[in-house]
C-alpha positions, 0 to 999 in steps of 0.5 A, spaced: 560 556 502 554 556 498 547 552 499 545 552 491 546 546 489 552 544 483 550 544 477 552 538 476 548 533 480 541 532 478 535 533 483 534 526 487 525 527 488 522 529 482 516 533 482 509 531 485 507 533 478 510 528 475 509 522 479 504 516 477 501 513 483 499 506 483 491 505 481 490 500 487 493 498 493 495 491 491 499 494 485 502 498 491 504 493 495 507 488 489 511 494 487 513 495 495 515 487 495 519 487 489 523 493 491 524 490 499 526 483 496 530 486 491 534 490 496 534 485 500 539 481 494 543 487 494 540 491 489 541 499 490 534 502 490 535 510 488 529 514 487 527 517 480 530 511 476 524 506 476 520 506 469 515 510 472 516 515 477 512 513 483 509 518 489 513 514 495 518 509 497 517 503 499 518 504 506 513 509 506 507 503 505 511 499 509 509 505 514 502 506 513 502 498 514 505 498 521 501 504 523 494 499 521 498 494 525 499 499 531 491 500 531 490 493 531 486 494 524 491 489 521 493 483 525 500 478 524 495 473 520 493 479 515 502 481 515 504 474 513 499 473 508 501 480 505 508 477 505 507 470 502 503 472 496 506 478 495 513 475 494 509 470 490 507 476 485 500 474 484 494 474 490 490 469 492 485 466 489 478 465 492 477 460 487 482 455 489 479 452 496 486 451 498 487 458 498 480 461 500 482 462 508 488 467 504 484 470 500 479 472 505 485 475 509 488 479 503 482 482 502 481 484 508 488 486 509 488 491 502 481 493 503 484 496 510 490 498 507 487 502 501 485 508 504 491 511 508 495 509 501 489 515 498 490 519 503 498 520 502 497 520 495 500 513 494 494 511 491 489 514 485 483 518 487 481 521 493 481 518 499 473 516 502 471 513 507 468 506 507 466 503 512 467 495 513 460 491 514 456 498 516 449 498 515 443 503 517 437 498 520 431 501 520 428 500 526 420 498 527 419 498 534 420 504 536 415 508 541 413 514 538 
């Protein structure tokens, strides 16, 4: 029996090549979110058949969020934030006072989430580190 493919059957995965990944990681999380809740309602998601071609599947940021969760760099606040407003489509607003404590906690979340999503090449440019709050003080007391 031969392990060549049939001509007939087309590849699943295309190339890395012509992939387009996403320019932030909320728009990775949107996109995620609709594919979760279209599964959800029965959709068959296959790979390869969206408009644009995408460098993951949805669970694979789904993974990286659970991989932060696990570090407890994420906490469940930051995860039903994500999940509420990430249905709604939009992300909170830090102009609406009620929606200011959610905006915080999104922000905090996408920050956290951008960088593993660049590191796997599910989000455009190279990954850098950033270092939340991190400031270098100069210290004047010091005894020479």
């Amino acid at each position: 029996m031969s392990s060549a493919p049939r001509p007939s059957h087309s590849r699943i995965l295309a190339s890395m090549a012509k992939t387009e990944p996403f320019a932030s990681a909320e728009e990775a999380w949107f996109w995620t979110m609709s594919a979760l809740t279209a599964r959800r309602e029965g959709a068959r998601i296959t790979a390869g058949k969206g408009l644009a071609q995408r460098p993951c599947e949805p669970d694979d940021v789904i993974k990286c969020l659970d991989r932060l969760y696990r570090q407890r760099r994420i906490e469940l606040a930051h995860a039903r934030i994500m999940r509420i407003w990430g249905e709604r489509g939009v992300s909170p607003s830090a102009k609406h006072i009620q929606e200011r404590g959610d905006y915080r906690l999104w922000r905090e979340a996408m920050n956290r989430l951008e960088w593993p999503l660049r590191e796997k090449g599910i989000v455009a440019g190279p990954a850098r580190h950033m270092p939340e709050g991190a400031e270098i003080l100069s210290f004047t007391g010091a005894c020479a």
